[in-house]
N, C-alpha and C positions, 0 to 999 in steps of 0.2 A: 650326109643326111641334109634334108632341105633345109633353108638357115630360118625357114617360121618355124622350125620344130626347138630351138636355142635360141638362147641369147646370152651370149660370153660375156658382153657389159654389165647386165643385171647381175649377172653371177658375182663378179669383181665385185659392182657395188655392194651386193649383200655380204658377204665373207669383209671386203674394207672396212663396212660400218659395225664388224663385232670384234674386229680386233682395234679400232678405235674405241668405239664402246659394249664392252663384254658383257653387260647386262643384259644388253639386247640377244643373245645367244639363247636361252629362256624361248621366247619369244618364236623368233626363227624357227628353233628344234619340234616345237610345239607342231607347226606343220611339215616341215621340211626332213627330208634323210638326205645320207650320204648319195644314194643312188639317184637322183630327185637333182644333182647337178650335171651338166651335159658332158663337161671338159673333167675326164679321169683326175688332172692336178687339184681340182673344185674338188674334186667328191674325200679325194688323201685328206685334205686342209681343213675339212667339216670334221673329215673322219677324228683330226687333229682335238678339233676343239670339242668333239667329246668326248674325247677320250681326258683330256685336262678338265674338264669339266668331272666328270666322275672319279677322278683324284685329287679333287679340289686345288689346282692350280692354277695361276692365271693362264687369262685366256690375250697373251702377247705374243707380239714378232717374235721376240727372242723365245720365247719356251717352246711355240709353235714348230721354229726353226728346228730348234732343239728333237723333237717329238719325230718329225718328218726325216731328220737325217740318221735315227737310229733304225726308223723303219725302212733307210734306203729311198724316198720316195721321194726328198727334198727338189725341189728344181728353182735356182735362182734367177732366171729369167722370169716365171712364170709368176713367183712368189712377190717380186718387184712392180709384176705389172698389177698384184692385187693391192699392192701396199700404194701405187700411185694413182688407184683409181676413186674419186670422191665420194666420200663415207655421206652417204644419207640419213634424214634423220626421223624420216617416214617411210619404214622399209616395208608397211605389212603388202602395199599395191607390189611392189619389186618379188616379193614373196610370193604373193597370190600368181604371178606372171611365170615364177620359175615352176610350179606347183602345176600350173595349167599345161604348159609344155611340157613337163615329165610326163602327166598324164596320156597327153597327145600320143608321143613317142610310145607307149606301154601298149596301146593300142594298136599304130601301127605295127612292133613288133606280134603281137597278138595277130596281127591277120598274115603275117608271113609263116606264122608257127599253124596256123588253121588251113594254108597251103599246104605246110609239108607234114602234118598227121591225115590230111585227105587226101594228099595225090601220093604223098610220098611211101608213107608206111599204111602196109595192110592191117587196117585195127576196122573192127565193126560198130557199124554208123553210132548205137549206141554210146560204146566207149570216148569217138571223136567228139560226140556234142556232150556229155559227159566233162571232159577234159577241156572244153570249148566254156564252158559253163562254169566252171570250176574257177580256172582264170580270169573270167570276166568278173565273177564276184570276186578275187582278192585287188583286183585295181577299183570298183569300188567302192568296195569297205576300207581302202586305204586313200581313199581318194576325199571320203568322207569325213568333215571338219564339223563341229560347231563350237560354238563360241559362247562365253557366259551370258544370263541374262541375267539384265539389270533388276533389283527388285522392285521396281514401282510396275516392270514389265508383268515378270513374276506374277505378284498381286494382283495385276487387272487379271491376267489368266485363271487366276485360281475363283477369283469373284465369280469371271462369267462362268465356271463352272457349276460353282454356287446358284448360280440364276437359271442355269440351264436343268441342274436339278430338280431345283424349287420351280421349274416352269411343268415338270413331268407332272408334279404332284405325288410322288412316292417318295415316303419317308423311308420304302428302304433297299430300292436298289438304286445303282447305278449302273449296271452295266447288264449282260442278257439274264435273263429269268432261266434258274437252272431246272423248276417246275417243281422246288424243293422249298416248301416256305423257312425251315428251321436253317437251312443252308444258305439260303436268299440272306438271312438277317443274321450271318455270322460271316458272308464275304462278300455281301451287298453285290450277288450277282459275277458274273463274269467279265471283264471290264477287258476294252480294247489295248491289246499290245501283252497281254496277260499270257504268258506259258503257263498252263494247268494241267500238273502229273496227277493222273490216276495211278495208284499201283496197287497191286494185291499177286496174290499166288494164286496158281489155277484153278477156275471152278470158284472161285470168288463171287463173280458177278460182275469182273469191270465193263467188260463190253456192253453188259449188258445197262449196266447204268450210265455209258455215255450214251448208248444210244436211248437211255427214257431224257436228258439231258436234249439232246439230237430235238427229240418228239417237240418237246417244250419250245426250243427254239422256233421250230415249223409250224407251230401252233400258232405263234406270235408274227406267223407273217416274214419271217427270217430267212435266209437260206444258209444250207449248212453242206460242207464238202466234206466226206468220209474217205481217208486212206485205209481199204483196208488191205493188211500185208498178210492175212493170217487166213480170211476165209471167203469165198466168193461173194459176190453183190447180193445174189439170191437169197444165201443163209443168211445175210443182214436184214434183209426183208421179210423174210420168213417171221424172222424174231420180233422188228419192228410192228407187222401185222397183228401177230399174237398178244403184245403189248396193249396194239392202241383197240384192236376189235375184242382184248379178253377173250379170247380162245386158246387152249391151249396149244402148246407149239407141236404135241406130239399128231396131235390130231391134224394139225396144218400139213405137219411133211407129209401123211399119206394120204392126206384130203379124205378121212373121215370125217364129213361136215354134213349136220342137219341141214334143213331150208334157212331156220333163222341165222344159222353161223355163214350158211351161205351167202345170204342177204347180208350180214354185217361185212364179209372178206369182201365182196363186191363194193359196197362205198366203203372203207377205208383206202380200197387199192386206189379208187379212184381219185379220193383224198389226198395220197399222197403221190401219185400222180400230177398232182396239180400244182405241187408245193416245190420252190428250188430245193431239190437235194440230188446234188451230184456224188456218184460212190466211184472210185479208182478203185480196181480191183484186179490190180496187174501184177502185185506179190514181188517181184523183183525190180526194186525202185531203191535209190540212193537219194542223199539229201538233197543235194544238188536237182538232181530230174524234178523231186518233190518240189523245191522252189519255186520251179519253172511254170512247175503246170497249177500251180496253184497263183502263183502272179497273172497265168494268162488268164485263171479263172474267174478272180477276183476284175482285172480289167474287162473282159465281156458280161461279167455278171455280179456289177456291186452291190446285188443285196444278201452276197455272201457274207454271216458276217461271225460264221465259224466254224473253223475245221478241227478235226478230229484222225488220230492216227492210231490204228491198232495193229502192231503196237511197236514201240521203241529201238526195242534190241531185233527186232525184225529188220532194221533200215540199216544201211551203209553209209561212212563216209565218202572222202574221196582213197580210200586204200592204202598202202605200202605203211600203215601205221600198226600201233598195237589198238587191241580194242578198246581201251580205258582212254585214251587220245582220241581215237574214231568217235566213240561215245562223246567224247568234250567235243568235238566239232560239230556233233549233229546238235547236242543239246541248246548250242552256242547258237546255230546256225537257226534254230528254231523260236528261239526266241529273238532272234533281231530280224525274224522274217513275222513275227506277231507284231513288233514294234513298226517294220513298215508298211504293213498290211492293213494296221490298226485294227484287228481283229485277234479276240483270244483263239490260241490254240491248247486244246486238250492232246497229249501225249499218253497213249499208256505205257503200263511201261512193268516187267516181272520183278517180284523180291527175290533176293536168294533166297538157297533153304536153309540158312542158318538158324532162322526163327523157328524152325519145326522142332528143334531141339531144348526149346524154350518149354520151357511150365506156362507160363502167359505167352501165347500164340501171338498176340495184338502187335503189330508189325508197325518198326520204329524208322526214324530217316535212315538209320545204318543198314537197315534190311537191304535197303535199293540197290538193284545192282550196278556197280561201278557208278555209285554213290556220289562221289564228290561233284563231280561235274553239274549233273542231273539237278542236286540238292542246292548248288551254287546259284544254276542260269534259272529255277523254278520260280513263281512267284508263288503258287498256292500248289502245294502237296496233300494229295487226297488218299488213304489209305483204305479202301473196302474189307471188311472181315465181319465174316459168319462164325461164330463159337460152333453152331450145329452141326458145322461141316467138320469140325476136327472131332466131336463129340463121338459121330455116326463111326469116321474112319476109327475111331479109336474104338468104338463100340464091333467093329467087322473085325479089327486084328487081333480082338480078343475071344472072340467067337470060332477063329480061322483055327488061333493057336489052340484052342483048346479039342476042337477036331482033331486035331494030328496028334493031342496025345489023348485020343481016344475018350474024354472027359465032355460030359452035358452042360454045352454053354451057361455060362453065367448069365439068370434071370436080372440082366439090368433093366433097370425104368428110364427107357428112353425108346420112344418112338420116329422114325423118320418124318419130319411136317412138311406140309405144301406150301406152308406160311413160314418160313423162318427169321426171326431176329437179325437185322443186319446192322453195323456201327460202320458209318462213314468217318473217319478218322483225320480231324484237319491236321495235318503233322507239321506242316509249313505255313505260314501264309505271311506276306511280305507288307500287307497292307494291315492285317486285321489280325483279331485274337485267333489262336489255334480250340483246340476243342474237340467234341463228338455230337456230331446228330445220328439219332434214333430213326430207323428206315423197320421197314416190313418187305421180304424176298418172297413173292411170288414164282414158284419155280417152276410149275405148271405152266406159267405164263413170262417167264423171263422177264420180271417188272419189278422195280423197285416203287413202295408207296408211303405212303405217311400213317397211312391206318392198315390193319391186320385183314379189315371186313372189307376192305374198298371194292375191290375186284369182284368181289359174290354181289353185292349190292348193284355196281353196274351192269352187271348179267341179269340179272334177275329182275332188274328195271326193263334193259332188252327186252327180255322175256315176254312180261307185260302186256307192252306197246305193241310186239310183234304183230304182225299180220299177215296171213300165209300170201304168198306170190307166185304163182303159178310160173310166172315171169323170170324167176329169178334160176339161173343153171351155171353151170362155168363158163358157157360162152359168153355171160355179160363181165366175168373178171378178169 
């Protein structure tokens, strides 16, 4: 290998200067692995001293010796030339040099390995940049060091955030407006570097409330990037339309539409037509591919300044795992791509059904499925639940059952609403207090709002204003 890719001196010196002074091994290990030296006897003699290190013995010639000839590995030529080579006593530059050239080398192995999965084995293109992709990010996130700051540093950071708040003039977000005032002022907004799980059970409403979230954002001038893994671009739009023009959705899919609903689908489309929002809607994507395409999107289009994935357990790792490990990677992998993105990501994500066996439906962190991970790398866990919705099913299983023994439903008082009650469940939050905000489900209109009337009132303002347009037909949408 070419000799800019080593340097067998620096090695000697580093390994001399911990077994003169063993403190310094701390230090060293902090950045450094076994693998991370050039010459195999370097990597045994590291391997050495952590291994004494986590049996708390010293870290000397003699035990070293010791340690190496029970594993077989001892080599006294090689052990003499680290023992006569001069102990330094400013090792971090010597460090940072063997660090940079491991790197180097992982690399060039990496373009020999991206030779022989493209020329050599038949694997589809997918797969290869997949695997291509995969590797690149473990060199580096292993690659990647930091170091403490000092607190006077600390402090100044914290101040001009201080100043940069106080310069917005809002007392009470920091981070994107979720278009939720009661939510705004219980997790001050959506804040850069933020993993935020939605969860709920099906027919919840999650989608549907990131995408009134989505809206809010686009409002604000923002742009927002949508994974969806679950359902086409269209049906997202569909739903989005209905939201922001108050129409309902049923009427949108067959395009039964007055003039006035015509004229409103016409500017909103155009509306949001004009707004950054990019939708992936390619359903079979891994985390990795996600990475990719959201780094590139984010570098041609920095006024992205949040993404949104529906949903979770729809996504892949990198494979040959179990799912609960798959799970830990992606969850893992998503939140340190919010951290270098500097933008929150929303995740949804399904409960088990263990909760339906519950008396209290209301859906806790242990609902989540394959729980630990998810609960671990989140910083704000959001729970969606309607009472109405189990009310109704519970109102049809007992109407069902009493059909089949031939018996005249039970007159319950419960009606199906177009309005229903909805609790947004903060279950998690890493920054702020946990809680519930009070929402109203527009189901007519796939929207979440703050008031019951909101939706008929804006219609009905429409209404109003309308003025017929001759002009207006489906070829202007």
């Amino acid at each position: 290998m070419e000799s800019h890719l080593f340097n067998l001196n620096i090695e000697r010196a580093v390994l001399s200067s911990i077994i003169f002074d063993p403190n310094l091994y701390e230090d060293v290990a902090a950045v450094l692995e076994p693998k991370d030296f050039y010459h195999p006897f370097h990597q045994e003699i590291f391997k050495a001293m952590e291994e004494l290190e986590r049996e708390g013995e010293p870290i000397d010639e003699e035990f070293l010796k010791e340690k190496l000839q029970k594993k077989g590995k001892f080599d006294e030529d090689k052990f003499l030339e680290i023992l006569a080579a001069n102990p330094i006593s400013n090792t971090a530059a010597y460090v940072k040099e063997i660090k940079e050239k491991a790197i180097k080398r992982e690399l060039i192995h990496l373009t020999t390995e991206i030779k022989k999965v493209t020329i050599e084995e038949d694997l589809p293109v997918s797969d290869v940049i997949d695997e291509i992709q995969s590797k690149l990010f473990k060199i580096i996130t292993e690659s990647s060091s930091g170091d403490f700051k000092h607190s006077s540093e600390a402090i100044k950071d914290t101040l001009n955030h201080i100043l940069k708040m106080k310069e917005k003039g809002n007392s009470i977000l920091t981070g994107l407006d979720t278009g939720f005032h009661e939510l705004n002022i219980k997790t001050a907004g959506f804040n850069p570097g933020d993993l935020i799980i939605i969860a709920a059970r099906p027919s919840m409403g999650k989608t549907a409330f990131s995408l009134n979230i989505a809206q809010s954002v686009l409002d604000n001038n923002k742009g927002v990037a949508i994974f969806s893994l679950e359902m086409p671009a269209e049906q997202l739009l569909l739903r989005m339309l209905s939201a922001k023009a108050s129409i309902p959705l049923q009427r949108l899919r067959v395009g039964s539409l007055n003039d006035l609903e015509w004229s409103e689908v016409s500017r909103v489309s155009d509306y949001l037509a004009s707004r950054p929002l990019f939708i992936d809607d390619e359903g079979l994507i891994n985390v990795h591919q996600l990475r990719a395409k959201l780094r590139k999107l984010k570098s041609t289009h920095p006024e992205v300044e949040l993404a949104i994935i529906d949903y979770l357990q729809l996504m892949s790792g990198s494979g040959k795992k179990d799912r609960h490990l798959e799970i830990s990677e992606i969850s893992r992998s998503l939140k340190l791509l919010a951290r270098e993105l500097q933008i929150p990501i929303i995740a949804l994500s399904q409960l088990n059904r263990s909760l339906e066996s519950r008396v209290d439906k209301r859906p806790m962190l242990s609902d989540l499925r394959e729980s630990g991970a998810i609960e671990q790398d989140a910083d704000v866990i959001l729970f969606v639940y309607r009472d109405d919705v189990y009310k109704l099913k519970e109102l049809k299983e007992k109407q069902k059952e009493a059909q089949k023994q031939g018996k005249k439903p039970e007159n319950i008082d419960f009606q199906e609403k177009k309005v229903e009650e909805a609790e947004i469940i903060i279950g998690k939050q890493r920054n702020g207090p946990t809680g519930v905000v009070r929402l109203y489900f527009h189901k007519d209109y796939v929207k979440f709002t703050e008031e019951a009337t909101e939706i008929n009132r804006q219609y009905q303002a429409k209404e109003t204003s309308f003025q017929p347009d001759d002009s207006v037909s489906v070829s202007n949408i």
